[in-house]
N, C-alpha and C positions, 0 to 999 in steps of 0.2 A: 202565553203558554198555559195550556189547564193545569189544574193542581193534580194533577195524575203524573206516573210513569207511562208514556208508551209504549205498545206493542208493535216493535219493528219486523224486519224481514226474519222470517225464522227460514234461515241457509238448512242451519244442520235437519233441520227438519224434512225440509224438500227433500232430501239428499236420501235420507231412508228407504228403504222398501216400505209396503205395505205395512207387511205384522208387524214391522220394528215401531211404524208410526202409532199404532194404537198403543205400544207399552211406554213409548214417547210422552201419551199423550193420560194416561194413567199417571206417569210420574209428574206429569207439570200439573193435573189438577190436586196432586198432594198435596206438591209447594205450592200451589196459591192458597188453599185451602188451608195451612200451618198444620199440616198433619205430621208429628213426630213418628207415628208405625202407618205405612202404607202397607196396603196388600192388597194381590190383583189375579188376577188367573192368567198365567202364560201359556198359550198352544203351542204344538209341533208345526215345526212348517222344514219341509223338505225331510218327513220322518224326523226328524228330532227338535227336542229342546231348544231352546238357546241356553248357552251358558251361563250365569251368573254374571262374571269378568264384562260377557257383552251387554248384558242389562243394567251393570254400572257404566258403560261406558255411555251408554245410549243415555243414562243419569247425567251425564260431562254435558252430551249434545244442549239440553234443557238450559244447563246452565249458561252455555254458550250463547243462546239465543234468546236469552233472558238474564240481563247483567240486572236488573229490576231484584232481582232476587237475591238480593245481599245478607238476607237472615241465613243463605243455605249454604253449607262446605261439602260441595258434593266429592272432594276428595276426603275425607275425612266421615266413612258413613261404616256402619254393621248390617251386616243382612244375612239372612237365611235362606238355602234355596232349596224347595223341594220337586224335582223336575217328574218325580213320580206321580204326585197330584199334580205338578202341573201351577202348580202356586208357587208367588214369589213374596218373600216378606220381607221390607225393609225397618231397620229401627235406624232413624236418620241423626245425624251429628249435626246440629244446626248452635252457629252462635251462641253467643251469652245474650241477644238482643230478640233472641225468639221465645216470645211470648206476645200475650196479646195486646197488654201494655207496653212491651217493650219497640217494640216492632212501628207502630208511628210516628213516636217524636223523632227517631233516625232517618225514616223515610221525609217525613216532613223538611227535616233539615237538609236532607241527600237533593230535595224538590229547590227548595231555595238556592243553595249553592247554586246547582243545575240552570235553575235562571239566571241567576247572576250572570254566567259565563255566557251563555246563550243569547242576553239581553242583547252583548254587541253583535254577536254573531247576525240575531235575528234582522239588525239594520244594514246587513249588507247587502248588495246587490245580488248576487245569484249564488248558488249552491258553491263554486268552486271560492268564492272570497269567503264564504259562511263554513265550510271544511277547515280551509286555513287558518280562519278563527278558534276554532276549537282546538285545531292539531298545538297550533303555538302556543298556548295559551297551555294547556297540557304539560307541552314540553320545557314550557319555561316556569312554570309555578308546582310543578309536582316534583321531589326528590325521590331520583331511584334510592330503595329501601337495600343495602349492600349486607352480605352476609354475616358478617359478625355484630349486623344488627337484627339478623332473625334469632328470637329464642322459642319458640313456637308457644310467644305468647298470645292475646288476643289482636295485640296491634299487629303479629306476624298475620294472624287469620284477617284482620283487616286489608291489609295489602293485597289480599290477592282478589281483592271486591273494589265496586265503587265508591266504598267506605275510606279506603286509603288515598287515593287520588284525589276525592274531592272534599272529605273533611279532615283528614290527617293531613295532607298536600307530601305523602311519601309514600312508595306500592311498589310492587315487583312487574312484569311485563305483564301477567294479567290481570294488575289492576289497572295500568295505563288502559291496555284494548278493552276492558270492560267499560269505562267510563268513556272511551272513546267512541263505541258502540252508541251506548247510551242516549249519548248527546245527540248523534244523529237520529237515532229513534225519534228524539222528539222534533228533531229538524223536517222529520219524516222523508230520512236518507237512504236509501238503502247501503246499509251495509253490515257483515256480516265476521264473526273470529275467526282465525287461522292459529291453529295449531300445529310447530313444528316444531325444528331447534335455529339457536343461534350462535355466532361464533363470537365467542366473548375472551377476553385474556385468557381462559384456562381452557379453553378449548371451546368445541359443541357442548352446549347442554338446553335442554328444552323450554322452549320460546313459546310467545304467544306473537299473534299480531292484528292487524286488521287489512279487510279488502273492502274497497265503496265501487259506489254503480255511478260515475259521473260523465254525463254526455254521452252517452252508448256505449262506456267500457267500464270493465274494473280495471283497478290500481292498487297499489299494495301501498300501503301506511303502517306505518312504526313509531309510534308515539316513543317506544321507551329508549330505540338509538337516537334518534332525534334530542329527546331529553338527557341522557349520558354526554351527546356533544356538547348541549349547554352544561350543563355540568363540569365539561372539561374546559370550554373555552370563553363564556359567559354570553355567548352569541347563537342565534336560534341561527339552522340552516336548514331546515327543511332536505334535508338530503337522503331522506330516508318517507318522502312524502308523495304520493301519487309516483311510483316507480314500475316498472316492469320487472316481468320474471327475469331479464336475464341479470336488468342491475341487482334484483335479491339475490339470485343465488352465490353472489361473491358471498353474501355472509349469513344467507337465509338456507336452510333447508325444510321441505316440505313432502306429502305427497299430490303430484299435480294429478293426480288422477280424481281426487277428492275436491279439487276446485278449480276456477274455469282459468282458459288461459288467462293472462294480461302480457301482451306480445310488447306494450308502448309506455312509454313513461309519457308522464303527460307533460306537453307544451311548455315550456317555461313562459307565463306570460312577458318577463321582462325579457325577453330576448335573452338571459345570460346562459352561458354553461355554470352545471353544476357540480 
């Protein structure tokens, strides 16, 4: 594996219109570029503005499609909008690790882990035993991060990065799907985050997850139920790994109009039900 991060499938990207792509594509050369105040010009398109709300969100997509980007807390940001000019200025909330010095030795470290996991992965035979690699491995060595351990210190900000999953080995749902992105990034997998909710003891609250492109479909992955079940029963079951929409939505909710079907759960290779 090179000593780089890769650049994997950017979903949320594709998914844009046009104009939304170029203010997309302004915010992702901030973050790479460690810029703490961006500023760009936003045009009208259909007579108006966009809003603010939608150019943070369109901030979320970046993140999404780039878990590489662990210095940035794109929920956690200030901005200014002035739709009159037509400029949009952000003053960004980045980490305690963004700076110029700070920002490689975590990466560096973030690289090594990342190999470690991947090493076994990379001696498997084909993409679908090299998935399962990552997924178990995930769900069996990272501990969900439970609420009266969030105090929205940096290790809470950690968790919701590849920072928590792979060198704390404890994260929230999106830190599982961002590391689990990740991995395949450099697998050179396609796959892509899913933002929705999930049904957890206290009800719906909102979820993260993942979908891969394996053998001419996608499937839905859920590192963080997956990992919850080890957690409860010391046993990995993949039960929540390569699945269809219909088995998600017993306890997934999403919008499918935002992403593609997946009609099938895939094969069990061992013959068993799950």
């Amino acid at each position: 594996m090179d000593k780089v991060f890769k650049t994997g499938d950017w979903y949320h990207y594709r998914m844009l219109p046009e104009h939304e792509k170029v203010i997309y594509m302004h915010i992702y050369r901030g973050v790479s570029e460690l810029r703490h105040t961006m500023e760009f010009p936003v045009r009208k398109y259909g007579g108006a503005y966009p809003t603010g709300e939608r150019i943070v969100e369109i901030m979320l997509h970046v993140v999404w499609d780039n878990p590489r980007f662990f210095y940035f807390d794109a929920t956690n940001v200030a901005w200014t909008y002035t739709p009159k000019f037509g400029r949009m200025v952000f003053r960004l909330m980045f980490t305690d690790y963004f700076s110029g010095k700070g920002i490689a030795p975590v990466e560096q470290a973030l690289l090594r882990r990342a190999e470690e996991i991947l090493r076994e992965a990379e001696g498997c035979r084909g993409e679908y035993e090299r998935l399962v690699c990552i997924g178990r491995h995930l769900a069996r060595n990272v501990r969900y991060m439970e609420d009266a351990e969030k105090r929205n210190t940096l290790k809470d900000l950690e968790a919701r990065t590849v920072i928590g999953p792979l060198l704390n080995r404890r994260c929230v749902c999106a830190g599982y799907a961002k590391a689990f992105k990740l991995l395949c990034d450099q697998l050179g997998i396609c796959c892509f985050y899913v933002r929705g909710q999930g049904l957890g003891e206290n009800g719906w609250g909102n979820h993260g997850w993942n979908a891969v492109y394996l053998q001419g479909r996608f499937y839905h992955v859920d590192v963080t139920f997956d990992s919850l079940d080890c957690q409860r029963t010391g046993q990995y079951s993949g039960c929540y790994f390569l699945r269809s929409d219909e088995f998600m939505a017993k306890t997934h909710r999403w919008d499918r109009q935002q992403f593609p079907a997946m009609p099938d759960d895939y094969p069990n290779p061992q013959g068993g039900s799950r």
